[in-house]
C-alpha positions in Angstrom: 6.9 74.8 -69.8 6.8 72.7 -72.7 3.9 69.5 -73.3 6.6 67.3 -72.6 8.5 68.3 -69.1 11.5 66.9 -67.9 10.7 65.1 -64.5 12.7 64.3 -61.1 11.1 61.3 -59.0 11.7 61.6 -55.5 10.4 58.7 -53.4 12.5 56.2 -50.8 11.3 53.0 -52.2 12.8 52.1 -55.4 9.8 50.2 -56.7 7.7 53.2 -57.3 10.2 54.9 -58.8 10.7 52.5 -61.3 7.2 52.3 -61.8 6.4 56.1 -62.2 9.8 56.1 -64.9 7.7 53.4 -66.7 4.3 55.0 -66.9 5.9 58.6 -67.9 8.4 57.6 -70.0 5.8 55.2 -72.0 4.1 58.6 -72.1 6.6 60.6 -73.9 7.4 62.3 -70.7 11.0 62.5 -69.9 12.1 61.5 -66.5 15.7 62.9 -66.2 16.0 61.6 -62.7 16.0 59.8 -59.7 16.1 60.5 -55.7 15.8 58.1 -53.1 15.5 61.1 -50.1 15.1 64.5 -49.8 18.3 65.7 -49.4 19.4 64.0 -52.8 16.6 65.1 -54.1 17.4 69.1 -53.3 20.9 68.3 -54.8 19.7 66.6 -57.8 17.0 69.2 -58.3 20.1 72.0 -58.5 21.7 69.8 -60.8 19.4 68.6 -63.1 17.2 71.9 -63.4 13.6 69.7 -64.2 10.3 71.3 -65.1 8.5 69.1 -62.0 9.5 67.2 -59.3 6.9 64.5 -58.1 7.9 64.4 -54.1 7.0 61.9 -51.6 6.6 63.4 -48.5 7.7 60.9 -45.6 11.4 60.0 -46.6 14.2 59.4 -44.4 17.3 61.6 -44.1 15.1 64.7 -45.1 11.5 64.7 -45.1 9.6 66.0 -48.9 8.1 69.0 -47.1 11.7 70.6 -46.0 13.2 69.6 -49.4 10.3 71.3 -51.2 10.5 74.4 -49.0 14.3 74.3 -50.4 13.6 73.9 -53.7 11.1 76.3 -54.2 13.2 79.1 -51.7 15.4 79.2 -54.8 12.9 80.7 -57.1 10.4 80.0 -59.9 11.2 77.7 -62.4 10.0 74.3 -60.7 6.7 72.8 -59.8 6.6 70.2 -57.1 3.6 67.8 -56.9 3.7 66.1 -53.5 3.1 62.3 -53.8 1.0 60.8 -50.6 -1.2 57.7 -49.3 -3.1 59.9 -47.4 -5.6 62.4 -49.6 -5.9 64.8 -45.9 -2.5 63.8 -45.2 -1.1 67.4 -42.5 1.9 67.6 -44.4 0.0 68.1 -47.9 -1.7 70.9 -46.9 1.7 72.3 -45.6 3.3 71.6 -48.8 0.6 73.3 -50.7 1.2 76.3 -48.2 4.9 76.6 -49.0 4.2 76.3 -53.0 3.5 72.8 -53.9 1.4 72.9 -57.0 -0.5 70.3 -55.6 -1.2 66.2 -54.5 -1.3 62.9 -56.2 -2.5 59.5 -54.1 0.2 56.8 -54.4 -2.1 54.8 -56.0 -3.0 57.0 -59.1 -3.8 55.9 -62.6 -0.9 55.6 -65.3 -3.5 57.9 -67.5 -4.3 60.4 -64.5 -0.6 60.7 -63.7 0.7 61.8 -67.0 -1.6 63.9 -66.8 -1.1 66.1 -63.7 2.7 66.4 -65.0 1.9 68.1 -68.0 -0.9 70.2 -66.7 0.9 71.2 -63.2 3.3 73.9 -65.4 0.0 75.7 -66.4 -1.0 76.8 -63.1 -4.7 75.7 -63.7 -6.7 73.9 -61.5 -4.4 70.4 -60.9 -6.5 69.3 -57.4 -9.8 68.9 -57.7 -11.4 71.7 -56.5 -13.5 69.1 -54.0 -10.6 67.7 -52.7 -8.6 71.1 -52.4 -11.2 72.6 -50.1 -12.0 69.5 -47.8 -8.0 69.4 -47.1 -7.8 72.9 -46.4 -11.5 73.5 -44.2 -9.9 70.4 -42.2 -6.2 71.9 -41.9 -7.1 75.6 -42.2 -7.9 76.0 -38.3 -5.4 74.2 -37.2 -2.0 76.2 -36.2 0.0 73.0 -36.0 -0.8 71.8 -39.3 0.3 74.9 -41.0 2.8 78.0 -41.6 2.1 81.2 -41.4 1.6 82.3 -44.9 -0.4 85.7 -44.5 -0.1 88.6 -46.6 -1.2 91.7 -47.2 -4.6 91.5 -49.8 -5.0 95.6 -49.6 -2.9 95.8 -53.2 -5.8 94.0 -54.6 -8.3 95.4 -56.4 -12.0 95.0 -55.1 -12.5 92.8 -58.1 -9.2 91.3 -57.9 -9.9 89.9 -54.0 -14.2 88.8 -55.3 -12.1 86.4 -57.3 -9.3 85.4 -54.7 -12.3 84.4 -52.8 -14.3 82.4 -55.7 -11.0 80.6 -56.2 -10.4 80.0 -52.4 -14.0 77.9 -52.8 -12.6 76.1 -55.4 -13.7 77.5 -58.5 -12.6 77.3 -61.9 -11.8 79.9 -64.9 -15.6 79.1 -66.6 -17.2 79.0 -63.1 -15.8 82.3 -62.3 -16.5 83.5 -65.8 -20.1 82.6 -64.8 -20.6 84.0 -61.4 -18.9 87.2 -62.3 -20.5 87.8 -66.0 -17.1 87.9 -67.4 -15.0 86.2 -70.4 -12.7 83.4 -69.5 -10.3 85.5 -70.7 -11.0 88.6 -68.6 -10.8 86.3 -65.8 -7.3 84.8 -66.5 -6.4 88.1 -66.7 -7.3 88.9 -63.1 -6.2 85.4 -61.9 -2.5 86.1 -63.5 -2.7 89.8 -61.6 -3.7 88.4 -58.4 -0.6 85.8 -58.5 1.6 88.5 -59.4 0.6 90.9 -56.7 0.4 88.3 -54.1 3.5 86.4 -55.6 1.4 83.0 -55.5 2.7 80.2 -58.0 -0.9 78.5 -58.8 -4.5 78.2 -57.6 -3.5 75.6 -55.1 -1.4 77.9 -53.2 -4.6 80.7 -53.8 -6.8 78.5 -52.4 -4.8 78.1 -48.7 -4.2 82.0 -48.8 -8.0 82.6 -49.4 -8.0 80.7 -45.8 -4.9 82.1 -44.3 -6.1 85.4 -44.8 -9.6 84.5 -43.4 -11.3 85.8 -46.4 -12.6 82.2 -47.1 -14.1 80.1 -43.9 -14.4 76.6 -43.5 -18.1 75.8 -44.2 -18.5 79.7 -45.7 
């Protein structure tokens, strides 16, 4: 993704779309559409091929945890960062389980915004890691809250599943770099394997498998 990515807004009130067109596009960042629900929002997403999709999550018609399960079913290319009031809102911690790249609180800065769009393509820590963890220890026991998102970790290397487990607790590329006497760059080597064995889109979705898979625990 490029520093400048093209952006869909997908919310049911038209006033905060026209407010987060304002603050990105003041921001050089170019919002190439609009979507009032989250079936439009799936169409327009087809049509309009953007680099990130900022998604409210309670819409009517289709709800922004279905139509991000539909977008992302149709491959990589697209990061969707879920827009909420709530920061230990259920359906985040769903949406981060079926690929979201992570959350934003309606009431975000203009600054902090523009920022989490450009950064979300990277697949570096968006969520802070505080926030990430407190959502998932709350969410992580709880089968309602959740789908099943289990996998198999045995392709991993020992190595490979110490840091699957460092970044399930929330950990960042010079954190892990510490803990493990590594170079950041041996570490983003072994955070870009780990996502391609375990076909994970970004550390948000690496931190709810290190749950799902039990090899994080809430509180551990």
């Amino acid at each position: 993704m490029t520093s400048s990515p093209r952006v869909l807004v997908v919310d049911d009130q038209e006033l905060i779309r026209a407010g987060f067109r304002l603050i990105l596009t003041a921001r050089g960042i170019d919002v190439v559409g609009e979507a009032a629900d989250g079936a439009e929002a799936v169409s327009e997403e087809q049509r309009l091929r953007p680099d990130v999709v900022l998604m409210d999550i309670r819409m009517p018609v289709l709800d922004g945890l279905e139509a991000t399960r539909r977008i992302l079913a149709r491959g990589p290319g697209c990061r969707v960062l879920m827009l909420t009031t709530f920061d230990l809102d259920r359906y985040v911690y769903a949406a981060l389980a079926l690929g979201a790249s992570g959350f934003l609180l309606k009431d975000v800065t203009a600054d902090h915004l523009a920022a989490a769009v450009r950064l979300v393509g990277t697949g570096d820590a968006l969520l802070a890691p505080s926030i990430t963890r407190r959502l998932v220890q709350r969410f992580a026991a709880d089968p309602a809250a959740r789908p099943a998102v289990h996998r198999d970790l045995s392709p991993l290397t020992p190595r490979e599943t110490e840091v699957l487990a460092l970044l399930g607790r929330g950990r960042s590329n010079t954190e892990l770099a510490a803990d493990l006497s590594l170079s950041e760059a041996t570490v983003k080597t072994h955070v870009a394997r780990i996502f391609a064995k375990l076909d994970l889109r970004d550390r948000a979705q690496a931190v709810v498998l290190a749950y799902e898979t039990g090899l994080v625990t809430p509180g551990g």
